[in-house]
Backbone and ligand atoms as CSV (ligand in chain L), in Angstrom:
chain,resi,resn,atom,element,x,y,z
A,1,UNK,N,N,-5.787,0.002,40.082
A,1,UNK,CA,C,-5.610,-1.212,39.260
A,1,UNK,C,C,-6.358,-1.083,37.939
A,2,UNK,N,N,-7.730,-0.724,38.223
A,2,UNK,CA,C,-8.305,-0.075,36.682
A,2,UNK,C,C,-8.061,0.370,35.886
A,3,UNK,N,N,-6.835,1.532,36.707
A,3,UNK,CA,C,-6.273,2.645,35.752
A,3,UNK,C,C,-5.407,1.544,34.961
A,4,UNK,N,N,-4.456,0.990,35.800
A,4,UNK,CA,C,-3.558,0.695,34.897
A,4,UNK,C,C,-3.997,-0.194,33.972
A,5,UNK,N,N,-4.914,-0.991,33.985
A,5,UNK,CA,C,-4.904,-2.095,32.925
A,5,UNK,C,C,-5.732,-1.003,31.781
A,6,UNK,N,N,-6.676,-0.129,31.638
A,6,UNK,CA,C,-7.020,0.513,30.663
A,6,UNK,C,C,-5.755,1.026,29.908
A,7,UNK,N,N,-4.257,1.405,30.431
A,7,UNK,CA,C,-3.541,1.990,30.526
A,7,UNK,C,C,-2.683,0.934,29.434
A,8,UNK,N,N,-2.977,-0.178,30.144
A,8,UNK,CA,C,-2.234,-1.220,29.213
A,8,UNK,C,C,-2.722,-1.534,27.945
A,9,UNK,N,N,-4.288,-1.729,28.129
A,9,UNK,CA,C,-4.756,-1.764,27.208
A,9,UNK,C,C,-4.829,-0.897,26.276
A,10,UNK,N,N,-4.658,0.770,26.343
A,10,UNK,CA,C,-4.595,1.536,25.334
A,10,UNK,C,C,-3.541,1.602,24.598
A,11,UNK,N,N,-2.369,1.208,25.307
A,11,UNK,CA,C,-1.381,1.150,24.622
A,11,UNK,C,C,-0.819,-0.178,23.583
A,12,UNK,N,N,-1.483,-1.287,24.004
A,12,UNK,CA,C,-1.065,-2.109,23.159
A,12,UNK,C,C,-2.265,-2.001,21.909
A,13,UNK,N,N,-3.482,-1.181,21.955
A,13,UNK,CA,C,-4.093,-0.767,20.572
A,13,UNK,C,C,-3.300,0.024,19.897
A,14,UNK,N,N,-2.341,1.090,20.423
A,14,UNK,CA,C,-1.974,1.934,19.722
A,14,UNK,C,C,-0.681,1.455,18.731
A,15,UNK,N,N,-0.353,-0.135,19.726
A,15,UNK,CA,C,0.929,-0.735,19.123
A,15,UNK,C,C,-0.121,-1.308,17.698
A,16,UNK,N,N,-0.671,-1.643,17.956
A,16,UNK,CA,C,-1.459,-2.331,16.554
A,16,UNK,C,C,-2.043,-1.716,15.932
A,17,UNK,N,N,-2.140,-0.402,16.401
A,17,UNK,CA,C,-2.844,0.745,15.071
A,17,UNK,C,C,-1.136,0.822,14.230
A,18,UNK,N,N,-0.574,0.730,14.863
A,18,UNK,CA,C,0.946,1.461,14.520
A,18,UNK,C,C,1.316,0.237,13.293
A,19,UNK,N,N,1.340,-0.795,13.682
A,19,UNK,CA,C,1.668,-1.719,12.828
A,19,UNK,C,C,0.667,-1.694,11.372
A,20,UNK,N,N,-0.613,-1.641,11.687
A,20,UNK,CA,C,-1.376,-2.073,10.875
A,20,UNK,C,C,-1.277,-0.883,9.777
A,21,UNK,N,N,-0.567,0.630,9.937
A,21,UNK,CA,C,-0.619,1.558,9.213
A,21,UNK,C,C,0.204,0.603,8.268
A,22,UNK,N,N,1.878,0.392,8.943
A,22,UNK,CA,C,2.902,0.139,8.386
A,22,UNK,C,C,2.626,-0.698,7.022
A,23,UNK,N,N,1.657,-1.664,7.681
A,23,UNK,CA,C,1.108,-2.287,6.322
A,23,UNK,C,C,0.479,-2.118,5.717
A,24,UNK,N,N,-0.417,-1.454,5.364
A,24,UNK,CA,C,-1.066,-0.367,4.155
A,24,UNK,C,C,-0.448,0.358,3.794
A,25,UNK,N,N,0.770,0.738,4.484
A,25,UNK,CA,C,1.587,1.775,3.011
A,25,UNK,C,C,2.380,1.045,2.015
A,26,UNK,N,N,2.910,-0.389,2.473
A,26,UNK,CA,C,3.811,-0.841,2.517
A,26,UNK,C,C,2.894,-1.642,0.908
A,27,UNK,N,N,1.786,-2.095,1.081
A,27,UNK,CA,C,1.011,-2.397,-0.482
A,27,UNK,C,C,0.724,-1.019,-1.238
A,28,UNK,N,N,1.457,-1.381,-1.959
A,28,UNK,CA,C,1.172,0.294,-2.520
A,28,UNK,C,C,-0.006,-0.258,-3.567
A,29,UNK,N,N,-0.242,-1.237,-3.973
A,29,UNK,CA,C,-1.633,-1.345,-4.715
A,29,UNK,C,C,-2.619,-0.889,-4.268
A,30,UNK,N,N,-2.991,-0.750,-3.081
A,30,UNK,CA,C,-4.056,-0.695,-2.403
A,30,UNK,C,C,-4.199,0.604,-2.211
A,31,UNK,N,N,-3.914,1.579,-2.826
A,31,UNK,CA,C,-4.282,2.753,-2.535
A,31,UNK,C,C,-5.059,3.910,-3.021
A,32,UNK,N,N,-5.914,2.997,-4.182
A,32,UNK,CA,C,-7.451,3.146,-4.666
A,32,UNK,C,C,-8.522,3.067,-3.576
A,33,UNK,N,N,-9.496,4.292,-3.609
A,33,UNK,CA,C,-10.184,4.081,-2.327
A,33,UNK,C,C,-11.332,5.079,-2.632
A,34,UNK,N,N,-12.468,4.581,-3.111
A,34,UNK,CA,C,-13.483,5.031,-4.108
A,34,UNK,C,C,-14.693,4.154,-3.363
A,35,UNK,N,N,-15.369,5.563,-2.591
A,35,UNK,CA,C,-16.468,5.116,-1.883
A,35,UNK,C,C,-17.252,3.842,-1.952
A,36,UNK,N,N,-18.110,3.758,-3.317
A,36,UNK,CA,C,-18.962,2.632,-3.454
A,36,UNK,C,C,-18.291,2.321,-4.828
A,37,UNK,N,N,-17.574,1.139,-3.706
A,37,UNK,CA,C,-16.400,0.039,-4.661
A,37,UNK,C,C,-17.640,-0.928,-4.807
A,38,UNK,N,N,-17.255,-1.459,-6.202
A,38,UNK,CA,C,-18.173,-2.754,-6.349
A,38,UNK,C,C,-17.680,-3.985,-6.439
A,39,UNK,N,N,-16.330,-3.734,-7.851
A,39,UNK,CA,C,-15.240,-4.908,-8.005
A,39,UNK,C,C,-13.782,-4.140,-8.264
A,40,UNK,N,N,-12.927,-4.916,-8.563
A,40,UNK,CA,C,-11.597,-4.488,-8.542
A,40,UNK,C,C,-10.749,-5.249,-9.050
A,41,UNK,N,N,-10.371,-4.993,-10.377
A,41,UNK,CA,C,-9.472,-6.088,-11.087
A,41,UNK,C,C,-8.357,-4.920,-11.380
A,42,UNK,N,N,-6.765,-5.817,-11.188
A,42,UNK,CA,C,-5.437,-4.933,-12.239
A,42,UNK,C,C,-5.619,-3.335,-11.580
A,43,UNK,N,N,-6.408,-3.488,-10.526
A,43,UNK,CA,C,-5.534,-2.016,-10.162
A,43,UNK,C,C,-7.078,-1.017,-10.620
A,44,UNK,N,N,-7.901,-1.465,-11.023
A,44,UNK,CA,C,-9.140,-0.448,-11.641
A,44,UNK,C,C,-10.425,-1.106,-10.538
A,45,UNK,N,N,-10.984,0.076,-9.975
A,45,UNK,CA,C,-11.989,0.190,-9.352
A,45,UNK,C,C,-13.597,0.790,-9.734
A,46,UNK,N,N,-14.289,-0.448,-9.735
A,46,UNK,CA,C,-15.529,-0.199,-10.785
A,46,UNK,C,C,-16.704,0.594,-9.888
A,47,UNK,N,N,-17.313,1.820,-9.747
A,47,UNK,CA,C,-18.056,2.214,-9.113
A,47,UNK,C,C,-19.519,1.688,-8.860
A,48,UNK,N,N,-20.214,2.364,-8.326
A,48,UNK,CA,C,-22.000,2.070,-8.450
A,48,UNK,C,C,-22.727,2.302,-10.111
A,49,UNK,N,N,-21.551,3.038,-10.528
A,49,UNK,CA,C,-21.860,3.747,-12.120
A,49,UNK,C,C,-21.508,3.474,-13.582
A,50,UNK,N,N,-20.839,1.782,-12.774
A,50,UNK,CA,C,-19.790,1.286,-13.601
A,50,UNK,C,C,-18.962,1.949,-14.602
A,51,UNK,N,N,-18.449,3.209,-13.885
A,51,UNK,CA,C,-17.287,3.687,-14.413
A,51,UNK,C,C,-15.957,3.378,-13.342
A,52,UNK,N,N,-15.093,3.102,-14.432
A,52,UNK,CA,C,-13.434,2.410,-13.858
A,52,UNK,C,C,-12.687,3.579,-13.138
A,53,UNK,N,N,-12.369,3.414,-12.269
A,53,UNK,CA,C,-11.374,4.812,-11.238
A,53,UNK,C,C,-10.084,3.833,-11.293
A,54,UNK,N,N,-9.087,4.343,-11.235
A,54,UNK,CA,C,-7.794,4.173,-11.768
A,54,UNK,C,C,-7.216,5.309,-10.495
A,55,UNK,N,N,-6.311,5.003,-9.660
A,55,UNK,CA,C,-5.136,5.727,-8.852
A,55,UNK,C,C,-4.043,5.335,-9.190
A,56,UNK,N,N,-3.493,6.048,-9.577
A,56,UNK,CA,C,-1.607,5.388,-10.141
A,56,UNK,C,C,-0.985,6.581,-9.073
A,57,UNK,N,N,0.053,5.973,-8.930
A,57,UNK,CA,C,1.079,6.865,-8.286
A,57,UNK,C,C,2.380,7.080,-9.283
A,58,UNK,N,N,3.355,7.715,-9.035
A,58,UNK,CA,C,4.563,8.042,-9.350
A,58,UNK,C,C,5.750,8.276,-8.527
A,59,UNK,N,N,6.833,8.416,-8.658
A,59,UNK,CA,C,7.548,9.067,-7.643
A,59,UNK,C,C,9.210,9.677,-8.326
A,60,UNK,N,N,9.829,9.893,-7.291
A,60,UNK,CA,C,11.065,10.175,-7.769
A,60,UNK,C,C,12.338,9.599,-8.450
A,61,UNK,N,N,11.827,7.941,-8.474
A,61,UNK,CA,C,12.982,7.159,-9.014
A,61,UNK,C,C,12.466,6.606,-10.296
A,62,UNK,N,N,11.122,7.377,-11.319
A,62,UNK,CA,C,10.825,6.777,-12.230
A,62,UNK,C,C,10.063,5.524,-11.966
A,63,UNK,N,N,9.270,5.635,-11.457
A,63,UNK,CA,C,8.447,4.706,-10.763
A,63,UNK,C,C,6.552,4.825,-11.121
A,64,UNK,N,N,6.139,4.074,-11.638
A,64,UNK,CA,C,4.562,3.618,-11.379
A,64,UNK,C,C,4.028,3.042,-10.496
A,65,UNK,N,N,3.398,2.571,-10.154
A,65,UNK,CA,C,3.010,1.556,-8.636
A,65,UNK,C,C,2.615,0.616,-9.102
A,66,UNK,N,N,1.839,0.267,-10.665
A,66,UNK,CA,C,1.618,-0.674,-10.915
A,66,UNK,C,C,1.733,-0.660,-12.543
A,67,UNK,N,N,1.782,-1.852,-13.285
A,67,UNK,CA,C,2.193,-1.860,-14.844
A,67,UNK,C,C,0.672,-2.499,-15.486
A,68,UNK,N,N,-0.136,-2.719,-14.984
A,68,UNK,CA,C,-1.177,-3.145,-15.458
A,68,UNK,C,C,-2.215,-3.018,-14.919
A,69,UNK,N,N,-3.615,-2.240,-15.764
A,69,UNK,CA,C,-5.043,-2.046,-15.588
A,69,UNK,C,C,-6.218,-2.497,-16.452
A,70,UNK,N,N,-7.056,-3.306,-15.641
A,70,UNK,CA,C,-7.580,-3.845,-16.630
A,70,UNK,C,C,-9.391,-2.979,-16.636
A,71,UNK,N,N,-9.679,-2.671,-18.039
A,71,UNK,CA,C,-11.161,-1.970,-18.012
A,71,UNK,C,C,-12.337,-2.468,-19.061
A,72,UNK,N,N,-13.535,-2.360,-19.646
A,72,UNK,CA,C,-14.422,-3.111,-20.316
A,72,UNK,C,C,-14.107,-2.067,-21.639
A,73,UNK,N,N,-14.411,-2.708,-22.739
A,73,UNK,CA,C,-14.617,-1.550,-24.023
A,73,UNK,C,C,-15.589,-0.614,-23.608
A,74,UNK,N,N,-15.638,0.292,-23.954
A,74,UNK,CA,C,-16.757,1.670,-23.833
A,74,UNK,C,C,-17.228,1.848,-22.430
A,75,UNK,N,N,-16.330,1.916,-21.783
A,75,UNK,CA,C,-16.538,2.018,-19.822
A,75,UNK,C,C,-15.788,3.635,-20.105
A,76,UNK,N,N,-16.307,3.833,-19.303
A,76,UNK,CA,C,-15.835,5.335,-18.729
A,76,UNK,C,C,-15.066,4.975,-17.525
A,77,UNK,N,N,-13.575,6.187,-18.096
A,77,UNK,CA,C,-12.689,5.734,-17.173
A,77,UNK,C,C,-12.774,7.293,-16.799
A,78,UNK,N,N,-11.951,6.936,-15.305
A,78,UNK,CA,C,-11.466,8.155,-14.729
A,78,UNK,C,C,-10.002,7.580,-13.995
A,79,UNK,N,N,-9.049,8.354,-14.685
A,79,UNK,CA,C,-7.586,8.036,-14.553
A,79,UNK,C,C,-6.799,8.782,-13.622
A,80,UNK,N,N,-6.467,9.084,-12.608
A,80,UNK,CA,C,-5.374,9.606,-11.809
A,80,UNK,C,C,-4.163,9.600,-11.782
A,81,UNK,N,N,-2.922,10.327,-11.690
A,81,UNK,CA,C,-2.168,10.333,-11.675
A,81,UNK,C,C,-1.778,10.844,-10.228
A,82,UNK,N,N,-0.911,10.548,-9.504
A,82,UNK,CA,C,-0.210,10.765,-8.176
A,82,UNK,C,C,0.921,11.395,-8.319
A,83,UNK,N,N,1.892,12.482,-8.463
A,83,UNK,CA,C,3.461,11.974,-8.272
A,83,UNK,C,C,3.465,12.471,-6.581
A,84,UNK,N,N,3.745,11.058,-6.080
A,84,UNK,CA,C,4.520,11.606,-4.519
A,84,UNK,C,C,5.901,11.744,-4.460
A,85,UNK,N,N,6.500,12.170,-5.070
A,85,UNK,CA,C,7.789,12.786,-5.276
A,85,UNK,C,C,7.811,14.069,-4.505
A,86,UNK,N,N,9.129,14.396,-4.776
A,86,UNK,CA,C,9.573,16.229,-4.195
A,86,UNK,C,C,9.702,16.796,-5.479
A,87,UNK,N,N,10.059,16.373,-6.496
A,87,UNK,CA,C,11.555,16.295,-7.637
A,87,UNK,C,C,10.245,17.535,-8.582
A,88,UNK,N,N,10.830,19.031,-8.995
A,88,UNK,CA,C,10.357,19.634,-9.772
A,88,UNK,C,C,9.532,18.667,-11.045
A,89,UNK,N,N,8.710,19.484,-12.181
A,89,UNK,CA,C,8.452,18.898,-13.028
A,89,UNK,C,C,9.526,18.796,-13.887
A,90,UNK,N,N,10.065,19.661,-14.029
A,90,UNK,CA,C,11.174,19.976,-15.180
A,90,UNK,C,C,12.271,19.323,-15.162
A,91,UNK,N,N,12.172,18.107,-13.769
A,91,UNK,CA,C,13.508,17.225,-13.580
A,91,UNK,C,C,12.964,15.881,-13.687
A,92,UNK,N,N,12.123,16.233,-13.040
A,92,UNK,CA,C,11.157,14.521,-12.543
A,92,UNK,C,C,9.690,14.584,-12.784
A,93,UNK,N,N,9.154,14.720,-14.308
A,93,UNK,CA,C,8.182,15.204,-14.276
A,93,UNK,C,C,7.478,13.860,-15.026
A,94,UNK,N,N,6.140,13.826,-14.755
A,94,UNK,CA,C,5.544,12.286,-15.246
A,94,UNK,C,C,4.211,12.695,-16.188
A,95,UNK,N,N,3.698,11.756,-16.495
A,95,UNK,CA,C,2.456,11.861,-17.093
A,95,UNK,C,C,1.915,10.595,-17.228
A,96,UNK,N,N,0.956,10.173,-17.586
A,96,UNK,CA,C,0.436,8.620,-18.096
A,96,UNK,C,C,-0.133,9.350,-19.450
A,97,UNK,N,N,0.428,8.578,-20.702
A,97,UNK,CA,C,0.110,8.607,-22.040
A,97,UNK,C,C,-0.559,6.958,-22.425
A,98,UNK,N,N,-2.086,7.125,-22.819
A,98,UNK,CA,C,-2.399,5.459,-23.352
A,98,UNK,C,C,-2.381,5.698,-24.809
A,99,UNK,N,N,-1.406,4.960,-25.429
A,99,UNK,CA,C,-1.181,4.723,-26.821
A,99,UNK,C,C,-2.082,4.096,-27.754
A,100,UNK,N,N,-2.501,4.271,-28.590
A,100,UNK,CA,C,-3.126,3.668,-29.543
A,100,UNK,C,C,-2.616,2.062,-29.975
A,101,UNK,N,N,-2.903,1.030,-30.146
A,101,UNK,CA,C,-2.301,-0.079,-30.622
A,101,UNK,C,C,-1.603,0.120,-31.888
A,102,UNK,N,N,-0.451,-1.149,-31.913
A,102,UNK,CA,C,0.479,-1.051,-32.793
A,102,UNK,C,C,1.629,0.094,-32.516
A,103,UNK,N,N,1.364,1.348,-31.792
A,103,UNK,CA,C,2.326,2.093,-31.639
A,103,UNK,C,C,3.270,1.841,-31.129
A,104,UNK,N,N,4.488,1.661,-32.261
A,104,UNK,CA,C,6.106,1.870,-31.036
A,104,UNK,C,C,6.306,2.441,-30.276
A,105,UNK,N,N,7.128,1.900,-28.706
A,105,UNK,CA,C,7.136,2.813,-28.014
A,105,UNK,C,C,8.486,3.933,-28.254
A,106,UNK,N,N,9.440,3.097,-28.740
A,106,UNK,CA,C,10.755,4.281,-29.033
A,106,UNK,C,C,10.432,5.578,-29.926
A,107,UNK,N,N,9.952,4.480,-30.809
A,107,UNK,CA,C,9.313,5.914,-32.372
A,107,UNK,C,C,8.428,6.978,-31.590
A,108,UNK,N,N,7.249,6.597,-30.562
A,108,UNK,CA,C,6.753,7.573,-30.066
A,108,UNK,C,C,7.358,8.491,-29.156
A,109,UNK,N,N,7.951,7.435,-28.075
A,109,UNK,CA,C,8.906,8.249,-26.937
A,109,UNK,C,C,9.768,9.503,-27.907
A,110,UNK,N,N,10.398,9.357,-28.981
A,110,UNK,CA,C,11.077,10.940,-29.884
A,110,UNK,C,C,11.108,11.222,-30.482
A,111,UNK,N,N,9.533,11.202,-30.775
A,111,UNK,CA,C,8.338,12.693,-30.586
A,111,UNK,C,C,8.207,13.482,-29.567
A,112,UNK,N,N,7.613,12.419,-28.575
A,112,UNK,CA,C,7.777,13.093,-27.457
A,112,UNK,C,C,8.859,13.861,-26.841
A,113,UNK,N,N,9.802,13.778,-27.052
A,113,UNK,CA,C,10.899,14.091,-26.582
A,113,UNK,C,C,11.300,15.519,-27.154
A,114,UNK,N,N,11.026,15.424,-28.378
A,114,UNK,CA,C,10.797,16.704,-29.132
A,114,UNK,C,C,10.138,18.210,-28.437
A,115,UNK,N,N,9.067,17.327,-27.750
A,115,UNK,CA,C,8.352,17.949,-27.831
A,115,UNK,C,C,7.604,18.820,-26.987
A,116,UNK,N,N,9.554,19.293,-26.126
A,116,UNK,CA,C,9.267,20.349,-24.597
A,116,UNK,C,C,8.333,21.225,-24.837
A,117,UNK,N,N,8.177,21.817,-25.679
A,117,UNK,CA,C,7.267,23.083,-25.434
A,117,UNK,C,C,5.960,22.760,-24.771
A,118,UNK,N,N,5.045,21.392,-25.499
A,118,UNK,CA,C,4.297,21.290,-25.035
A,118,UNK,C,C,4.120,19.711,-24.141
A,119,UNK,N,N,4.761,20.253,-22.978
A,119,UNK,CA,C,4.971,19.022,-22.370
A,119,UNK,C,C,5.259,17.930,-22.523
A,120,UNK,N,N,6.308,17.321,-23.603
A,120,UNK,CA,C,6.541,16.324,-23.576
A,120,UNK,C,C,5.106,15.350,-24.467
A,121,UNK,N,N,4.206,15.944,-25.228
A,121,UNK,CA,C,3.208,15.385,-25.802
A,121,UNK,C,C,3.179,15.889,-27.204
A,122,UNK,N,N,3.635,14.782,-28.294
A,122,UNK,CA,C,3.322,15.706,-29.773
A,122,UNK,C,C,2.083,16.261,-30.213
A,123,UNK,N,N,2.352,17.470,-30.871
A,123,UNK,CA,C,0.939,17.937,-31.116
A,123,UNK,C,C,0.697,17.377,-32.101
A,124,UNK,N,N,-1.156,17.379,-31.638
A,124,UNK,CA,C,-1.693,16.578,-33.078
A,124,UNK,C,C,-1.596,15.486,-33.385
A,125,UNK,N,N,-0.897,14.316,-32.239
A,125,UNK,CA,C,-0.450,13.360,-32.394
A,125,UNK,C,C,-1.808,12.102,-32.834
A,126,UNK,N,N,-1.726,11.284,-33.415
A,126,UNK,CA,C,-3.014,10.794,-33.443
A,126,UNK,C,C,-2.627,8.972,-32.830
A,127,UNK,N,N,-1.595,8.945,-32.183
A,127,UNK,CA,C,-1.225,7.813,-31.543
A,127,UNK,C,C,-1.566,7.387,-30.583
A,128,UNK,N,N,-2.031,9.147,-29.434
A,128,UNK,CA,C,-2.826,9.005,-27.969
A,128,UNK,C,C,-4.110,8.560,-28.089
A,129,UNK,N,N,-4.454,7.650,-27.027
A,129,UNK,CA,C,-5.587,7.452,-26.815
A,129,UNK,C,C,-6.489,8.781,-25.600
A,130,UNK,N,N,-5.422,8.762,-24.467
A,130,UNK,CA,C,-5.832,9.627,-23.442
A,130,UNK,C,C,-4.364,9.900,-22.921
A,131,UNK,N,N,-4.109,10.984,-22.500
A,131,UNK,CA,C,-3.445,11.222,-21.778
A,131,UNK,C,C,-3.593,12.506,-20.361
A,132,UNK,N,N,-2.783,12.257,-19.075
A,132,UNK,CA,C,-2.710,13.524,-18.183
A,132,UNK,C,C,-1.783,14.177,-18.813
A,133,UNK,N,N,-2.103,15.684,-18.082
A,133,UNK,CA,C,-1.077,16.312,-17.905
A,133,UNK,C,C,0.196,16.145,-17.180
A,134,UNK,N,N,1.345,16.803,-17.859
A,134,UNK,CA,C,2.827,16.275,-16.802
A,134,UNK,C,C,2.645,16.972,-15.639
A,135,UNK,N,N,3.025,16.377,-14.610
A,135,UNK,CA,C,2.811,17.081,-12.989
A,135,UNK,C,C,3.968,16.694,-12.415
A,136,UNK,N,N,4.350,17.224,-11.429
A,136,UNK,CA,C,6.117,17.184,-10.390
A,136,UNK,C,C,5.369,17.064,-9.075
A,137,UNK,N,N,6.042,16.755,-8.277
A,137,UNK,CA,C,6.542,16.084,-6.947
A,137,UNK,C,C,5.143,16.676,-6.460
A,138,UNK,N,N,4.385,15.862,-5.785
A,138,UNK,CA,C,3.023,16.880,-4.884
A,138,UNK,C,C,2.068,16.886,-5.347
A,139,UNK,N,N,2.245,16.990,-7.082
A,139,UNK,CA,C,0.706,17.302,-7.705
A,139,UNK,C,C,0.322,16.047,-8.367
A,140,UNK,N,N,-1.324,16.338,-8.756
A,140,UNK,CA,C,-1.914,15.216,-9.415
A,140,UNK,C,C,-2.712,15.801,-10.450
A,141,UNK,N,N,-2.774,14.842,-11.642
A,141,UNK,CA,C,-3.651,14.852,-12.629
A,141,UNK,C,C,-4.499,13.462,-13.015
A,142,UNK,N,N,-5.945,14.588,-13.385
A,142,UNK,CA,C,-7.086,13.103,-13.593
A,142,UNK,C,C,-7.176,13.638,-15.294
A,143,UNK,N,N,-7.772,12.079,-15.627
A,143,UNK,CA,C,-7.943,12.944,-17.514
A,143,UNK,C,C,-9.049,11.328,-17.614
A,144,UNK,N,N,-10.346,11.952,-18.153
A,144,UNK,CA,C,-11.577,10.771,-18.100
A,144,UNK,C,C,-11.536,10.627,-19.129
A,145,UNK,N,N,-12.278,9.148,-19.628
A,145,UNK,CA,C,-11.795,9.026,-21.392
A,145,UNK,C,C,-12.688,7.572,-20.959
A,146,UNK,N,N,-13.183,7.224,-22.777
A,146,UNK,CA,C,-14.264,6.053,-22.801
A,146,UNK,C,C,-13.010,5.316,-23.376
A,147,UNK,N,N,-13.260,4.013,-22.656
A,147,UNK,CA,C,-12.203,2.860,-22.963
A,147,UNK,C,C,-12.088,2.794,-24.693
A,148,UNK,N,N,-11.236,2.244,-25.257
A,148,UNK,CA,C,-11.495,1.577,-26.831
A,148,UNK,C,C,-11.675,0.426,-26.932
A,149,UNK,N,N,-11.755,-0.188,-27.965
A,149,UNK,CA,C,-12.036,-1.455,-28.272
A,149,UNK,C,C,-11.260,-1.991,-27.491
A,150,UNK,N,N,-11.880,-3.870,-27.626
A,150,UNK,CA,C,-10.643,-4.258,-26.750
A,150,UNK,C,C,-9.625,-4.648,-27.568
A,151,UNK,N,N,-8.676,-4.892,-26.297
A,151,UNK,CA,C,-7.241,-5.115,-27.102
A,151,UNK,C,C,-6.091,-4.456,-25.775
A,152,UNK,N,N,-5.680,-4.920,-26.081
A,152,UNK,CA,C,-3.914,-4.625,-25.011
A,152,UNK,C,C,-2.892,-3.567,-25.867
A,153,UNK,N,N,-3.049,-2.576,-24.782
A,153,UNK,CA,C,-2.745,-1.064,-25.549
A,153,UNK,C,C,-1.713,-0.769,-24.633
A,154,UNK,N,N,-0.435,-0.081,-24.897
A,154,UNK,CA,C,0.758,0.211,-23.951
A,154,UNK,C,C,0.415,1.537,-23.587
A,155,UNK,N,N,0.873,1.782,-22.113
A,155,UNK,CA,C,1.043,3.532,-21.442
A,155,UNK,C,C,2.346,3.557,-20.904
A,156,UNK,N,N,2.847,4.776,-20.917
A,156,UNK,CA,C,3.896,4.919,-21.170
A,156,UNK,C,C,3.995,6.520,-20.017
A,157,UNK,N,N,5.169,6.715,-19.426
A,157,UNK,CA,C,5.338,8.167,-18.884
A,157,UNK,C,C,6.059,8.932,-20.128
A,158,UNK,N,N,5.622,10.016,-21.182
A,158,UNK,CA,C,6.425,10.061,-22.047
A,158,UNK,C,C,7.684,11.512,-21.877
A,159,UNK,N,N,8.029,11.555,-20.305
A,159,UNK,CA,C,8.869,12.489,-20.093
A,159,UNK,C,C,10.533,11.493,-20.824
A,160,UNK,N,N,10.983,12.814,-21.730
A,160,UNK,CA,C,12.284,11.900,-21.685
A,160,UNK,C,C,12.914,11.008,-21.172
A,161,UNK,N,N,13.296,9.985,-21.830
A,161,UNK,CA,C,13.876,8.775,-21.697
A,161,UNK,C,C,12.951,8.233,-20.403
A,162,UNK,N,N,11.925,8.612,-20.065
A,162,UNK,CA,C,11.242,7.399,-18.741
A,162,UNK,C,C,10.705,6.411,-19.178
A,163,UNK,N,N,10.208,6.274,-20.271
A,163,UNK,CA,C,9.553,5.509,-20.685
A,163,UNK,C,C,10.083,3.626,-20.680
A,164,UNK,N,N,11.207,3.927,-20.669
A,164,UNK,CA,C,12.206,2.671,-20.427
A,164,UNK,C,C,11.754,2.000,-18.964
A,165,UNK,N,N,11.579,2.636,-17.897
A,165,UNK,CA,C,10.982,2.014,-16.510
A,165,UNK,C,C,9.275,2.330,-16.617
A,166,UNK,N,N,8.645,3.569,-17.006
A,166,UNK,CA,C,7.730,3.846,-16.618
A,166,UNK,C,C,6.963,3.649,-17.859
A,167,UNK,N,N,6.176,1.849,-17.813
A,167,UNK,CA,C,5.474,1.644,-18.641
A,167,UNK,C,C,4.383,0.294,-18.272
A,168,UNK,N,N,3.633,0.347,-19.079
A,168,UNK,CA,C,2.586,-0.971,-18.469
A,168,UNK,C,C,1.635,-1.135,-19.861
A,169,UNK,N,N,0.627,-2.256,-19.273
A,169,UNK,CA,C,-0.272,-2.454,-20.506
A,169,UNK,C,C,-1.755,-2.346,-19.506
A,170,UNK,N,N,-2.951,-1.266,-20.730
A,170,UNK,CA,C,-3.573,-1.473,-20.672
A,170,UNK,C,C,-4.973,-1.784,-21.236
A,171,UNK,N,N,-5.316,-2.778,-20.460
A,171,UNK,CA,C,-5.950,-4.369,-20.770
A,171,UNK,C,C,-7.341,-3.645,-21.152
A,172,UNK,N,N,-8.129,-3.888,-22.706
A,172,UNK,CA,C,-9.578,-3.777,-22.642
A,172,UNK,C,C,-9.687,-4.775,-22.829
A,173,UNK,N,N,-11.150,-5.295,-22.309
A,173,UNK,CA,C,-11.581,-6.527,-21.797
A,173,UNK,C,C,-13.228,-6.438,-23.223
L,1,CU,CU,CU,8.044,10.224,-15.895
């Protein structure tokens, strides 16, 4: 009789481990996860060091996980990029570009566009604030950078034509 009720009981934990995954994948916000969290606004996670950690994802349908991050002027960021995709770079390839204010995004997007040789980023451009490198299906890129003034600055994926879905604002505070 022991046996079985442990028996029962293990199994209906395993039903609620099972569920409870389902729902943590299922928020894809939540998938910043930076030891000694302190606060957490827009998707940015402020350390013990008060520098901002940033996890973005990507994927195969032109996709960000989230369109808005919010950080302090002169905070040190550390930015991630995710693509959980399959999709080569050269088909489905992403980046996060933070634009300088005032910058158009079309006028910039072709430049960019121009500008296969070197990934999809104009050289010399003086419009970036920070940007990753472009990465495909699997890989990730981090690129650290001190916030700018404040002000509401657009990022953009600047792989051809993505920029139309894959864009957001981000917020200095
Ligand atoms: Cu992209």
């Amino acid at each position: 009789m022991k046996h079985i009720l442990t028996t029962i009981i293990s199994l209906s934990l395993l039903v609620s481990c099972g569920k409870q995954q389902k729902n943590d994948i299922s928020k894809d916000q939540e998938v910043v996860s930076v030891p000694v969290a302190k606060t957490k606004k827009n998707n940015v996670t402020i350390d013990a060091n008060g520098t901002a950690n940033i996890l973005m994802t990507s994927n195969d349908v032109m996709k960000f996980n989230f369109k808005k991050m919010t950080v302090k002027a002169g905070q040190k960021v550390i930015l991630t990029l995710k693509h959980t995709g399959k999709l080569d770079k050269r088909i489905m390839g992403h980046n996060v570009v933070i634009l300088q204010k005032g910058v158009k995004l079309s006028a910039f997007a072709s430049l960019a566009a121009a500008a296969k040789n070197n990934d999809y980023i104009p050289e010399g451009s003086t419009d970036i604030i920070a940007h990753t490198k472009m990465i495909g299906g699997g890989e990730s890129a981090t690129v650290e950078f001190t916030a700018p003034e404040a002000g509401i600055y657009d990022f953009i994926c600047s792989f051809p034509a993505h920029f139309a879905m894959m864009k957001g604002k981000f917020i200095v505070e």
